[in-house]
C-alpha positions in Angstrom: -35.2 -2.8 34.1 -31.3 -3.5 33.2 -28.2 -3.3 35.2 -25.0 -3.1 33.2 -22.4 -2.7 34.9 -18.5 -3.4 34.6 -17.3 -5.5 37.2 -14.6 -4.8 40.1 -11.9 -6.9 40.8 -11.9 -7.2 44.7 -8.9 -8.7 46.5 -10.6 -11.2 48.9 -9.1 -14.7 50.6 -5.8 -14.2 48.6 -7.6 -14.2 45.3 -9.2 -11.9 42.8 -12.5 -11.8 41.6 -14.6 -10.1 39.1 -17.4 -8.9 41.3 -21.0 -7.4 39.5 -22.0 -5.0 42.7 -25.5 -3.4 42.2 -28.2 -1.8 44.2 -28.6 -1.2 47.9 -30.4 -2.7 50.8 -29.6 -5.8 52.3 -26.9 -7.8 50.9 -27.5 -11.1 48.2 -24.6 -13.2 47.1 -24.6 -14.8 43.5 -22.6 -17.6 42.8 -22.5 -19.6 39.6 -21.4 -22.7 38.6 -19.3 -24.8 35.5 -19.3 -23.7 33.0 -20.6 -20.5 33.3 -19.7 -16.8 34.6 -21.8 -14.0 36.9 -23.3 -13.7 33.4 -25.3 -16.4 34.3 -27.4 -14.1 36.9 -28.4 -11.4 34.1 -32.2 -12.1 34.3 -32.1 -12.1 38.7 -30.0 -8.8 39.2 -32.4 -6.6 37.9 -35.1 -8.3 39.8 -33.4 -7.9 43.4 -32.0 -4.9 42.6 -36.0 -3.3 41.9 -36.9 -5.1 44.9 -34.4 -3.2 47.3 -31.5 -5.5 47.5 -27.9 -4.9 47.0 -26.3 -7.8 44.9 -23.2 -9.1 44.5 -22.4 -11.7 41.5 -18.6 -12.7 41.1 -17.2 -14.6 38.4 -15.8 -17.6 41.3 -12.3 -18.2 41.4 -11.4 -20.0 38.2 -13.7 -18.5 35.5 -13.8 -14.9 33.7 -11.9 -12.0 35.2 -11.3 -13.9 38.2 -8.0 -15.0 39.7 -7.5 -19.0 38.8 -4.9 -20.6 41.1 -3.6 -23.7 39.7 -3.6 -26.2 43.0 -6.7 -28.7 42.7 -6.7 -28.3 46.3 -7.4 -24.2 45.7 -11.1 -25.6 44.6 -12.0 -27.4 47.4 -15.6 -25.9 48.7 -14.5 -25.0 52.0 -11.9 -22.6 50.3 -14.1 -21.1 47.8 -17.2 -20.6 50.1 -14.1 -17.9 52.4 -13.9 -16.6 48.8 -17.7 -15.5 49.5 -17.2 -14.8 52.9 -14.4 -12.2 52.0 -17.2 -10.1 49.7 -19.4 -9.4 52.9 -15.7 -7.9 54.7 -15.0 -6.2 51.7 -18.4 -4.7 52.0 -18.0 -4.1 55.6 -21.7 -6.7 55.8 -21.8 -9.6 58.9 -24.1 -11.6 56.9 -26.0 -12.0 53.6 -28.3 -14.0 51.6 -26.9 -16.4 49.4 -28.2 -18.0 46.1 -26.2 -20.6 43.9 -26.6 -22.5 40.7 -24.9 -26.1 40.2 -21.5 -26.3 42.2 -22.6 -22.1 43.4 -25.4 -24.4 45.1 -23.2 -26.8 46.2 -20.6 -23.9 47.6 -23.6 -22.0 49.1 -25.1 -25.0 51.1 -21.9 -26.1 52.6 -21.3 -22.3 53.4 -24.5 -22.4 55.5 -23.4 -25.2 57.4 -19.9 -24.4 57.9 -20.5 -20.3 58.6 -24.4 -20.1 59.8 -23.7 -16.5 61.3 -22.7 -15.4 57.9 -25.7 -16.3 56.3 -29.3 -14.7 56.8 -30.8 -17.8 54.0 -29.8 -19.8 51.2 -31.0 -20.4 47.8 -29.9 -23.6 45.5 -30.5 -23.8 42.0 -30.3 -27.6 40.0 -27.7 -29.0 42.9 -29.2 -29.9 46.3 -27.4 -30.5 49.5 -26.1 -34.0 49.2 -25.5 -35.6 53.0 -21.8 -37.8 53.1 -22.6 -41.0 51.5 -20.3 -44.2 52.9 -18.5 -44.1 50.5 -16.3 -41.4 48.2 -18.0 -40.0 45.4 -16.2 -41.1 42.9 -16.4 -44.7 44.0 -20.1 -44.2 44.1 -20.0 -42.9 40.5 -17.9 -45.2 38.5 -19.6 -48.0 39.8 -23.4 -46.3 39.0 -22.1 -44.9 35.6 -18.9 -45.9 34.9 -16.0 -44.8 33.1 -17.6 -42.2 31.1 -19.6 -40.4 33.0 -18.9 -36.6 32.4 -17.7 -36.3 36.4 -15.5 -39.3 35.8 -13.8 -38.0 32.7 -13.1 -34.6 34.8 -10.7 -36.0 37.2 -7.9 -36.4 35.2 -5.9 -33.0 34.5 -5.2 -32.4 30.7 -7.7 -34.9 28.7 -10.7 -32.8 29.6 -9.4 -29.8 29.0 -7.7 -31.2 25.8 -11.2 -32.2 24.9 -13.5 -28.9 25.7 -10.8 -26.6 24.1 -10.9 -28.2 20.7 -14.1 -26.5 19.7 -15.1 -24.4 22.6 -18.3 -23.2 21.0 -19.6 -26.7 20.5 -18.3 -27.9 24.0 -20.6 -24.9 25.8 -23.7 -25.7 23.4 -23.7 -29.2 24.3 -23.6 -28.7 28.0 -26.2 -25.9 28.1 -28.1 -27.9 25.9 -27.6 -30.6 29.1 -26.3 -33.3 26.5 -22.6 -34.4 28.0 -22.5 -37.2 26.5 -22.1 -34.7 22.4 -18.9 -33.5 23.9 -16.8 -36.0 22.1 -18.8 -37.2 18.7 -19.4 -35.3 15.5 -23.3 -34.8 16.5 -23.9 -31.5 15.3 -25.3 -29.0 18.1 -26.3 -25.8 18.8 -27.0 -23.5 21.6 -30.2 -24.1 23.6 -32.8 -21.3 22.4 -32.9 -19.6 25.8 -29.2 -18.5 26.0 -29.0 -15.4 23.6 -26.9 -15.3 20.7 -24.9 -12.5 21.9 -24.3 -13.8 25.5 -23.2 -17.1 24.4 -20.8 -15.4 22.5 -19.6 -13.7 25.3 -19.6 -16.4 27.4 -17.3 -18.7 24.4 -15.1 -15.3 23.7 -14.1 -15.8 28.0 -13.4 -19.6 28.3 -11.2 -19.3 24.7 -9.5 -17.0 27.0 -9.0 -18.5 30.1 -9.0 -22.2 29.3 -11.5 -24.9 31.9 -9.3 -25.7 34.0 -10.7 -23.6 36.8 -13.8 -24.9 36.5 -13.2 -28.4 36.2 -10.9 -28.4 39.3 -14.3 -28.4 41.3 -14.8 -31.6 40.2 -11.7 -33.1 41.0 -12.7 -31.8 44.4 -15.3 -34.1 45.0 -13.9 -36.5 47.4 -12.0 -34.1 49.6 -15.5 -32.4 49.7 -16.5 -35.6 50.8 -14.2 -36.5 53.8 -13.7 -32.8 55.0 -17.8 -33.1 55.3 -18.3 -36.3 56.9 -15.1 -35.6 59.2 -16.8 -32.7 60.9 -20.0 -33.1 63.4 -23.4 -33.6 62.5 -25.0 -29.8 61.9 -28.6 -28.5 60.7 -28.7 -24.8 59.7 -31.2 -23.1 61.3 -32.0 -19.8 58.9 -35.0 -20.2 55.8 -33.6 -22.6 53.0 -35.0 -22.7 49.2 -34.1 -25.5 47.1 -35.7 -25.0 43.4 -35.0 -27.5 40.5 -36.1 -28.4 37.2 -38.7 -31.4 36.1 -35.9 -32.6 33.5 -32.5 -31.8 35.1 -30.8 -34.8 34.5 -28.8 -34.2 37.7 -32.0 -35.5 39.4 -31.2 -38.9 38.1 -28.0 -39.0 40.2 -28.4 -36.6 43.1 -31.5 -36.7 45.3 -32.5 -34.2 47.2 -34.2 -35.5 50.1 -31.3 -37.5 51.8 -29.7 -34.0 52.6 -33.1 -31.9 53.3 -32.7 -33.3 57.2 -29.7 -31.0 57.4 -31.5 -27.8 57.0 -34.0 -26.8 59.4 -36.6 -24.7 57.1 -36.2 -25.6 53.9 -38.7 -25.6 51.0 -38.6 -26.9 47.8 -39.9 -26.0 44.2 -39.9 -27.8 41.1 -40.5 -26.2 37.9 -42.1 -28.1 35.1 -40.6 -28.9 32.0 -37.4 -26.7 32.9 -33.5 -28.3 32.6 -30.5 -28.0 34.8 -30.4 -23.8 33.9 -33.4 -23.1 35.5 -33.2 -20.0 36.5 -32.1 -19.1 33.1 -35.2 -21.5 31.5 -37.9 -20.3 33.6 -36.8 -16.5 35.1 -39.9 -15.2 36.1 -41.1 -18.5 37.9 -37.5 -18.6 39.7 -37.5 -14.7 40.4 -40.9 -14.9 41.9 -40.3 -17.8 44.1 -36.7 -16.4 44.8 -38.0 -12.8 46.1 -40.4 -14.8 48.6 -37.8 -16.6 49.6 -36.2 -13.4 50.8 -38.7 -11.7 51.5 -39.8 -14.6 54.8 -35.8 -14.4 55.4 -36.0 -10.5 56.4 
C-alpha cells in the first residue's frame, strides 16, 4: 500500500507546518528528528493507515515546508511539543498517540510528561527519555567527549552551518551513514543503502533550500531543556510507553536508557539487532510490527 499525499500547511502555536494527514480512526502523531523531514515516516504511514489509524506527520518547525523562526529559544522542547499539541486542535482531537525518532523522541517523551491528558501512548525511536543529570548537558559532554563531539560543535551559530552547507549531499550521507565524525575530512562517502536514491535526493534538494539552522537549534537547546526539566516536580506518565532502539546506534554509547525508564509507568523496550540510529527506516517491518502492538494494548 502507498500514501502520497501533498502536505498542508496548518497554522498551529504561531507557526507553520507542513503536515502529511492520512487515514482515519484514531489519531497518531509523527515527529522526526535532525536531519531529516516527515519523509522519514514513508515506510510507517502506510502501515497505520491499513491498520485504521489517522496519521499525522509534520515536517517540525525548522525543516522542509515548515515555518523556521530564528530565536534559539523557538527550539526549546517545551515549545515545539505545543507545536504538536496545536495538530490535535486543529483536528478538533483531545488526545493522540505519539511516535518520534531522535530529538521527535526526545520532543514526544517530554510531551507525555508535561501534557499526559493529551497523550493516549508514546513511541521513541534511537533517543530515550534521559532523567536531569546534576549537571548541564553540555558540561557533561565536553568533559566525556570533548571539543569535538558533533553536539559540541552545534552550539555555536554559523560554523556548523558553515560546515554542513559546503557539500550538503556529503554532510546528509555521512550522518545517515551514522559517521559524524566524516563531516569535515575528505573521506569519501556515500548514502547508506537503505535510504533510496530518489528520497535522498529529495531530502538534499530541501536542506539546499532551507539551510540547518532549524534543525541544529535543537541542539543548542540542550541545557535549557535541562533546567526547564529538572525545575519542574518529579512526574511518571501513566499511559503504555514503547521505547525501540537499534543494537549499533552509537547514541547508546552516550545516552542510556534505563536512568529515565523510572519516569514512565508502562514502558517496554525493544532492541533490534544489527540496526543503526534509523531504525525504523533499517528494519521497517520489525518496527511496524512492534509499533502496531504498541497501539493496539494503548486502545
Amino acid at each position: 500500500m502507498t500514501v502520497a499525499i501533498e502536505p498542508e500547511l496548518w497554522r498551529v502555536n504561531g507557526v507553520e507546518l507542513a503536515v502529511t494527514a492520512a487515514g482515519e480512526g484514531p489519531l497518531v502523531v509523527l515527529a522526526h528528528g535532525f536531519p531529516d523531514l516527515a519523509l522519514t515516516w514513508r515506510l510507517q504511514i502506510p502501515v497505520l493507515v491499513e491498520a485504521g489509524f489517522r496519521v499525522l506527520a509534520p515536517d517540525m518547525r525548522g525543516y522542509g515546508g515548515s515555518s523556521r523562526p530564528r530565536e534559539r529559544s523557538a527550539y526549546a522542547l517545551r515549545t515545539v511539543g505545543l507545536d504538536l499539541i496545536g495538530l490535535l486542535e486543529h483536528e478538533g482531537a483531545d488526545a493522540a498517540h505519539f511516535v518520534g525518532h531522535d530529538w521527535g523522541a526526545a520532543c514526544v517523551w517530554q510531551l507525555g510528561l508535561d501534557h499526559p491528558a493529551a497523550v493516549r501512548s508514546l513511541a521513541g525511536f534511537s533517543v530515550p527519555y534521559t532523567a536531569p543529570a546534576p549537571a548541564p548537558p553540555t558540561r557533561i559532554l565536553r568533559a566525556r567527549w570533548g571539543e569535538q563531539f558533533y553536539q559540541i560543535r552545534f552550539q555555536e551559530a554559523g560554523p556548523a552551518e558553515a560546515l554542513l552547507m559546503r557539500d550538503v549531499e556529503r554532510a546528509l550521507a555521512a550522518i545517515f551513514s551514522d559517521r559524524y565524525d566524516l563531516l569535515d575530512t575528505g573521506t569519501p562517502v556515500c548514502p547508506p543503502g537503505w535510504l533510496p536514491p530518489e528520497m535522498f535526493g529529495r531530502i538534499a534538494a530541501q536542506f539546499r533550500r532551507t539551510g540547518f539552522a532549524g534543525g541544529l537549534n535543537y541542539y543548542r537547546n540542550i541545557d535549557d531543556n535541562w533546567r526547564h526539566t529538572k525545575a519542574a516536580p518529579e512526574r511518571v506518565f501513566r499511559q503504555p510507553s514503547l521505547f525501540v532502539t537499534g543494537s549499533e546506534d552509537p547514541v547508546t554509547t552516550f545516552m542510556r536508557s534505563e536512568p529515565g525508564a523510572r519516569a514512565f509507568e508502562d514502558l517496554r523496550t525493544v532492541v533490534v539487532e544489527g540496526a543503526g540510529h534509523w531504525v525504523h527506516q533499517q528494519a521497517p517491518d520489525t518496527v511496524n510490527e512492534a509499533l502496531l502492538a504498541h497501539l493496539r494494548r494503548a486502545r
